[in-house]
KOLDO-718833 format. One record per residue (C-alpha): residue in one letter; residue number from 1; z, x, y. Coordinates in steps of 0.2 Angstrom, whole numbers, plus 5000, padded with zeros to 4 digits. Layout:
REM KOLDO-718833
@resn->A | resi->NUM | w->Z | u->X | v->Y
...
REM end
This chain:
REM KOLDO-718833
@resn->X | resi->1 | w->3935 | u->5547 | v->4528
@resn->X | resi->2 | w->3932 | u->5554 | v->4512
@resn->X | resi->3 | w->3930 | u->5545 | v->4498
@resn->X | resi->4 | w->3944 | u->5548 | v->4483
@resn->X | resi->5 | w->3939 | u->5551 | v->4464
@resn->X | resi->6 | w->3950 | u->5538 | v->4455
@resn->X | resi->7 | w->3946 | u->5545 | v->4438
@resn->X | resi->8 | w->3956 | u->5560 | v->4444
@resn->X | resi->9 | w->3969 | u->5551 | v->4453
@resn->X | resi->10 | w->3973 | u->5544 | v->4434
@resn->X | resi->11 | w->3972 | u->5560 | v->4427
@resn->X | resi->12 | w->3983 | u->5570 | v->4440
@resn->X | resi->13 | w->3996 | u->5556 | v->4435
@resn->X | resi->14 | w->3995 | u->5554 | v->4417
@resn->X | resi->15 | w->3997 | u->5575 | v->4419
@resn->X | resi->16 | w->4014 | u->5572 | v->4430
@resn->X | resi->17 | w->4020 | u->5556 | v->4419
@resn->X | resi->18 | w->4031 | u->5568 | v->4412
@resn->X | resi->19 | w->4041 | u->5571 | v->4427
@resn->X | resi->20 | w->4060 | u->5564 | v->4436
@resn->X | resi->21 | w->4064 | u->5547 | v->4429
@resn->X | resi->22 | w->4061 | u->5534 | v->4442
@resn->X | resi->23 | w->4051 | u->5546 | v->4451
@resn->X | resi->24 | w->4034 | u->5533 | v->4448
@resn->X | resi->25 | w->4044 | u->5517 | v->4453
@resn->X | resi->26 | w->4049 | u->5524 | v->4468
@resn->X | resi->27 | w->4031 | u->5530 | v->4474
@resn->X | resi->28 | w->4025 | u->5515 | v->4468
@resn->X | resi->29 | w->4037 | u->5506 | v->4481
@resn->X | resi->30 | w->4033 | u->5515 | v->4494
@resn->X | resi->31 | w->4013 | u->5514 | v->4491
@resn->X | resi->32 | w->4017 | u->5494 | v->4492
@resn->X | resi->33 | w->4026 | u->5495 | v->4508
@resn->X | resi->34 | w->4013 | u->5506 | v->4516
@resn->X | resi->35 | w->4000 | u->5495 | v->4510
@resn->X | resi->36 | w->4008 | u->5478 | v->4518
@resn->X | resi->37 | w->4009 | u->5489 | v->4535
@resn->X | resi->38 | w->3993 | u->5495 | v->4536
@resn->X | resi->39 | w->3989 | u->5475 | v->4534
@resn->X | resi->40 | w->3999 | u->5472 | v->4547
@resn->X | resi->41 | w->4013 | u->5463 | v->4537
@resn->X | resi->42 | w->4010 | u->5445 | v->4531
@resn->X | resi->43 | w->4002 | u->5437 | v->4517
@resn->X | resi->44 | w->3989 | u->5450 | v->4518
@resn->X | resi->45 | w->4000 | u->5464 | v->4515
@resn->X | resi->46 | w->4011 | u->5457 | v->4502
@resn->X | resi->47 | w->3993 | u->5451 | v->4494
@resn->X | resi->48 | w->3989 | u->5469 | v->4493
@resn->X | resi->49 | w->4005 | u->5475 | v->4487
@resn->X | resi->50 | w->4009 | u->5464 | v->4473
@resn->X | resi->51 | w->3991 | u->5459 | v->4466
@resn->X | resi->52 | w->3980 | u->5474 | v->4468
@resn->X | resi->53 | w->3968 | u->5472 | v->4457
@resn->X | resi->54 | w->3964 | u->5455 | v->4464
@resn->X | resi->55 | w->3968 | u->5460 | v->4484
@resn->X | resi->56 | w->3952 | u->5457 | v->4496
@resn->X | resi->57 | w->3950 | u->5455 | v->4514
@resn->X | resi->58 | w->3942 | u->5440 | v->4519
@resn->X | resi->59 | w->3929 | u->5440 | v->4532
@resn->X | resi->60 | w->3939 | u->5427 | v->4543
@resn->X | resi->61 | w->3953 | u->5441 | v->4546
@resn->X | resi->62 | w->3953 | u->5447 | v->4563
@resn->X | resi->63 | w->3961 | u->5462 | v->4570
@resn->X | resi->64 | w->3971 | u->5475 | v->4555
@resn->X | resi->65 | w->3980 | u->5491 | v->4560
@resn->X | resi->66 | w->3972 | u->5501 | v->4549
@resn->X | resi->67 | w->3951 | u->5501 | v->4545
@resn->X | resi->68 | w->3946 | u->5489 | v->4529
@resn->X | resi->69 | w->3940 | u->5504 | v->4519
@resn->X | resi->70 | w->3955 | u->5514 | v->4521
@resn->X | resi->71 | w->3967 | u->5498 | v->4515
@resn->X | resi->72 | w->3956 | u->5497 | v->4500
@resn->X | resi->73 | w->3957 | u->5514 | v->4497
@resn->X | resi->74 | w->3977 | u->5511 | v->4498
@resn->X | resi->75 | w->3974 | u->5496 | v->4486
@resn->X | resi->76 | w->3965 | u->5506 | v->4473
@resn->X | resi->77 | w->3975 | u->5518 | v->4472
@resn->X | resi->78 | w->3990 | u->5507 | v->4470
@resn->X | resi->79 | w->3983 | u->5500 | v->4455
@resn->X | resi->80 | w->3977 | u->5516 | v->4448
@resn->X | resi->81 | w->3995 | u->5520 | v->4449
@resn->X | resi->82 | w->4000 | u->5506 | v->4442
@resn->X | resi->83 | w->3988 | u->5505 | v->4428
@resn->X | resi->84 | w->3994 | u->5523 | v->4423
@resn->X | resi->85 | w->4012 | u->5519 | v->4424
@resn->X | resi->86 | w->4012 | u->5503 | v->4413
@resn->X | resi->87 | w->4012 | u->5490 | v->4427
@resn->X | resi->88 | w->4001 | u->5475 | v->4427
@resn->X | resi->89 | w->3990 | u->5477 | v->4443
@resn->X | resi->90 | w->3987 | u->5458 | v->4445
@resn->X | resi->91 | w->4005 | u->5454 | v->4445
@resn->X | resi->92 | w->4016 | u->5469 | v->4451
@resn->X | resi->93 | w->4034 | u->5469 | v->4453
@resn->X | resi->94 | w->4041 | u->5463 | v->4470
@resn->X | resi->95 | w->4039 | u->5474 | v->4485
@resn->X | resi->96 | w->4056 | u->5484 | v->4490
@resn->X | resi->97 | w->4066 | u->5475 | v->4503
@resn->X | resi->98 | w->4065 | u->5483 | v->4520
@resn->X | resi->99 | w->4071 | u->5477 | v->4538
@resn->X | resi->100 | w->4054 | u->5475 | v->4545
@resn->X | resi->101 | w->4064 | u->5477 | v->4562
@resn->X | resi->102 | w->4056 | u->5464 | v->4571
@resn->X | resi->103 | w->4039 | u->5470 | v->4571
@resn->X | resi->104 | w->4030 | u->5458 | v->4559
REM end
């Protein structure tokens, strides 16, 4: 897995700030509900999609879906995002209701 440059992660979004409204609030939503699956759902996952900045995995977790370093990544880039946007990354707004469908 390579590892991603968030300094130009900020700046390909700051360049693109301009674009459709809504357009950052919706893939903000979606990064937060791809992050709280790759945790497999839970506290974990809603953790990670609401507070990035403060998310961590703790050592006692078990089994995830997804590898730690790739659910940081996810996490990191969720709060670059939001940081670029004007969200707080320690308290984002509510994750999008889905039907989870039975799977968590």
């Amino acid at each position: 897995m390579r590892k991603l440059d968030f300094g130009r992660v900020a700046e390909y979004e700051l360049d693109n700030a301009g674009g459709e409204s809504g357009t950052a609030d919706k893939e903000i939503g979606a990064l937060q509900v791809a992050i709280y699956v790759a945790c497999g759902g839970g506290c974990i996952g809603r953790f990670g999609a609401e507070q990035p900045a403060d998310f961590y995995i703790d050592d006692r977790v078990g089994r995830l879906p997804y590898r730690r370093k790739e659910i940081m990544q996810a996490v990191k880039v969720l709060e670059t995002l939001a940081a670029c946007n004007g969200y707080n990354p320690h308290k984002m707004p509510s994750m999008p209701h889905f039907h989870a469908c039975g799977i968590f």
